[in-house]
N, C-alpha and C positions, 0 to 999 in steps of 0.2 A: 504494500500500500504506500503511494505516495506522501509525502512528508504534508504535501497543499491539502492533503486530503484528510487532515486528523482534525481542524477545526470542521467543517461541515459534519463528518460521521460523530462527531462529538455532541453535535446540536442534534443528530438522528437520534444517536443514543440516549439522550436528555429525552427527547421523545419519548422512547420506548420506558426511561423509568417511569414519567408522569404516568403514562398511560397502566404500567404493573400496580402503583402504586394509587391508580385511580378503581382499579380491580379491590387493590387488598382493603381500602378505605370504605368501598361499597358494599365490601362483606360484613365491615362491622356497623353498617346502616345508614351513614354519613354520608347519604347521595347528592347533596347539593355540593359538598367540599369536591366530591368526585367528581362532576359536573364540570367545576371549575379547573381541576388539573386537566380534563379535557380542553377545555378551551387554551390553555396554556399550552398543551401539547401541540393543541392546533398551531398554536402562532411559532413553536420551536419548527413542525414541519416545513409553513413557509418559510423560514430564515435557514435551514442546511440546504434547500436547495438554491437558494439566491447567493449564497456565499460560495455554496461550489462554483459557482458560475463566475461569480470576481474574482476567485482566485484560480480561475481554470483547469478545474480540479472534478470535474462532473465526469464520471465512470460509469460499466456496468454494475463493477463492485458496492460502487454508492447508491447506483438506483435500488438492486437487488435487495439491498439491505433495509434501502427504505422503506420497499412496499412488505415485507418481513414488517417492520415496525408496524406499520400501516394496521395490517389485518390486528397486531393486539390493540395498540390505541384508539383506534377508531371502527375495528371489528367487536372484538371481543368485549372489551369495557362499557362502550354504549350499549349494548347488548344486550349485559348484566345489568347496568343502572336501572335501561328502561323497566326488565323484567321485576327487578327487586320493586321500582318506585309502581308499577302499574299493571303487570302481568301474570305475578306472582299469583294472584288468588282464584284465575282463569285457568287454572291445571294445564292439561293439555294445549289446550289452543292459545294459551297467555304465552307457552312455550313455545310454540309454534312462530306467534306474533314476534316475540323476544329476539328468534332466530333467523327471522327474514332480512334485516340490515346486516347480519356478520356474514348468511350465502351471498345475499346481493354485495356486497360490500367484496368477497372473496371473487367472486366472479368477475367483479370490473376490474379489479386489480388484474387477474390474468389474463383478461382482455386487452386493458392498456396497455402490458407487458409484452403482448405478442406484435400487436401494430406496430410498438414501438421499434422490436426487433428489426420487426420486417422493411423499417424504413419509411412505413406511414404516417407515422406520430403525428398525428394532425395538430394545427393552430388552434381548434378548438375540441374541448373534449366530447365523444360520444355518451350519452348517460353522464348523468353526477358525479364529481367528484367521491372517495368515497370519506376522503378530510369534511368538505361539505355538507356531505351528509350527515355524518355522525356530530358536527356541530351542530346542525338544525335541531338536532332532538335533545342532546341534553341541555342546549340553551334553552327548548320547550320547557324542559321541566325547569331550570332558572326564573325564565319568566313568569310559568304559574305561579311556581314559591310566593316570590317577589310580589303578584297580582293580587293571586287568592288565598297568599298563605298556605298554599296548600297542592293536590295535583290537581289536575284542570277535569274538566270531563271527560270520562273513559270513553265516549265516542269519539271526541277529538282525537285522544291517542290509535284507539281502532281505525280511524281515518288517515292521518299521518302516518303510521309508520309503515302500511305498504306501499303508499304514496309515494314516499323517500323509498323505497327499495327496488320498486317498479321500476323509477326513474333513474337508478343506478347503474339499472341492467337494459335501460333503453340505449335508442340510437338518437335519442333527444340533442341537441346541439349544447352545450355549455360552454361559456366564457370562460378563459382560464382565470383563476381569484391571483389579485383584484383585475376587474373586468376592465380596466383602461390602463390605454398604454402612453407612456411620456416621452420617452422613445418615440421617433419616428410618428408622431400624434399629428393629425393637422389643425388641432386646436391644442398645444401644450398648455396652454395656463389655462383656461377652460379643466384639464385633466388635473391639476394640481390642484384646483380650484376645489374642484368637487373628493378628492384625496382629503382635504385638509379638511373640509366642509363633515365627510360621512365620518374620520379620526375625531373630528369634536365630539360629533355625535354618541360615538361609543362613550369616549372616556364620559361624557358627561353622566351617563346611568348605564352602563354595559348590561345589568338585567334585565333591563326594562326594553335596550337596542336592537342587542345583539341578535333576538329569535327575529321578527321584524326584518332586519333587514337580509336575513338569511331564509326568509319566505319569502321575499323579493327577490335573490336568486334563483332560488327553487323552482317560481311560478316565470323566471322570465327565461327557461328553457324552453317550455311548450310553446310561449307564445312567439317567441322565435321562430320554433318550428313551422307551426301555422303561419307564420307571415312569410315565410319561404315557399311551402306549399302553394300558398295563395298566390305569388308572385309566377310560381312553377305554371299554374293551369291558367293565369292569365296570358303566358309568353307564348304558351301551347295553341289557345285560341288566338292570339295572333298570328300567330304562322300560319294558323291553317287559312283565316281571313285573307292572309298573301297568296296564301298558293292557289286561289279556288280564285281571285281576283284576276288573272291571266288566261285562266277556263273561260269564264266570266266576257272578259273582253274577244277570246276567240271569237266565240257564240254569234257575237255582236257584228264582229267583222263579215263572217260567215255570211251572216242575215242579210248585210247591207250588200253585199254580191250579191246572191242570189236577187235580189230586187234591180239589181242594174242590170242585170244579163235577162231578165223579164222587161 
């Protein structure tokens, strides 16, 4: 392993304890503390990979490892939270529920992995993140706490969390986080702008923010999607308007002969 390479897999590793240590806190019922090492983990995953990249140190070895961390942090531990704060008393099917973010979550990962191989890695991600994901839910229950003192409606949770698993394992379009680029932007301060604007936002009450604006992500894959689609069968019916337009005109010609040779 490269020397450049021990501060990034260092921040992975930071990762992977929050996240064991977000497991062992939630055994002893402490879900909202857990919650929060989540979220923490979350911000250490974006920073090893943005630092591999300053110091030109981004690898198979480090990607490898990261989606290794990945599946416990944001597989395994939201997992468990959701199960102990909301699923536990649904037997079976609370188990069931518990388990669909760590398959879906496990399956994007090897998804990613493989595109990525293969030289596809696209500009934007297929399905959710699955960092994204697992932040959307335990920042849910952050926010109940915080709201209602308490968890929110178990239809709520019965409705979000295949929701978030569904879309994990779609071919839904997602932005990569954060969703604006400063780099190469043709509005850069515009992009700053709004950087400094949603960082206030957080720091100002992060339980109250953070689920919010991570259901503004969530919902702004689909409608992506659909505004692509729509753009799709509108391009569709134009074309075909051109090509039926030159039939159109033969016809026309056609007509106006035959009436001159009469």
């Amino acid at each position: 392993m490269h020397k450049r390479a021990i501060l990034p897999n260092l921040f992975t590793l930071g990762n992977l304890f929050l996240g064991f240590s977000a497991i062992l806190i939630a055994s002893q019922g402490r879900y909202l503390t857990a919650s929060w090492l989540i979220v923490v983990a979350g911000i250490f995953d974006g920073l090893d990979g943005t630092i591999a990249r300053l110091v030109h140190s981004d690898s198979d070895f480090g990607r490898e490892i990261d989606s290794l961390v990945d599946t416990v942090s944001f597989g395994v531990a939201p997992s468990l939270i959701i199960y102990k704060v909301v699923f536990e008393t649904f037997g079976l099917i609370g188990i069931v529920m518990a388990f669909l973010p760590l398959v879906a979550g496990i399956l994007r990962l090897a998804r990613y992995n493989v595109t990525r191989l293969d030289g596809s890695g696209p500009r934007v991600f297929f399905g959710i993140p699955i960092t994204a994901a697992a932040l959307i839910l335990v920042n849910f229950n952050i926010y109940t706490q915080a709201i209602y003192g308490g968890v929110a409606n178990q239809l709520l949770w019965f409705s979000l969390t295949p929701a978030v698993s569904l879309l994990m394992i779609s071919t839904v379009p997602y932005r990569p986080l954060p969703g604006i680029r400063i780099h190469g932007s043709k509005h850069p301060y515009l992009a700053v702008t709004v950087l400094i604007i949603t960082a206030l936002v957080i720091i100002w009450n992060p339980a109250l923010t953070l689920f919010p604006l991570g259901l503004v992500y969530l919902i702004s894959g689909p409608i992506e999607w659909v505004i692509v689609q729509t753009r799709k069968v509108g391009s569709t019916e134009s074309d075909e308007d051109l090509n039926s337009q030159p039939a159109l005109s033969n016809r026309g010609a056609n007509r106006q002969t035959r009436r001159r040779k009469r």
